[in-house]
C-alpha positions in Angstrom: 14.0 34.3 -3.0 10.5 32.9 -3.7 10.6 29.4 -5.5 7.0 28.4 -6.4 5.9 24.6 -8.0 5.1 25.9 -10.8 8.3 27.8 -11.5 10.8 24.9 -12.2 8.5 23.0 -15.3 9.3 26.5 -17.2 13.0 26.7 -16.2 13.8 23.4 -17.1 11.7 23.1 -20.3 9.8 20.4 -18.5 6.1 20.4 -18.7 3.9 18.3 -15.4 1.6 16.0 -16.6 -1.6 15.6 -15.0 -0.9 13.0 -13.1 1.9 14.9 -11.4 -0.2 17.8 -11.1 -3.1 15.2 -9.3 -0.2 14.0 -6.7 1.0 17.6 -6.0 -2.5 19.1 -5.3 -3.7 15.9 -3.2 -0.1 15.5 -1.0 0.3 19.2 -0.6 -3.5 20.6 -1.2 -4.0 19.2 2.4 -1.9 21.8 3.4 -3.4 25.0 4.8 -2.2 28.5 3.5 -1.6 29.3 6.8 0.7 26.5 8.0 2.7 27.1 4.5 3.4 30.7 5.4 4.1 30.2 8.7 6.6 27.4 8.0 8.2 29.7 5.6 8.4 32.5 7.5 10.2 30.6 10.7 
């Protein structure tokens, strides 16, 4: 099952606000594709 960020806003009705959006991409922007695959894929 793939659960993305931007999956839950449309399931719940809830919409991010750009601040949200701001935190997300700065705490978990810093993280590379690579380590986010391989941490799913352990």
């Amino acid at each position: 099952m793939t659960t993305r960020i931007a999956d839950k806003p449309t399931r719940s009705g809830y919409k991010w606000t750009p601040e949200e959006l701001e935190y997300v991409s700065t705490h978990y922007g810093l993280v590379s594709d690579k380590t986010i695959a391989r941490n799913l894929n352990r």
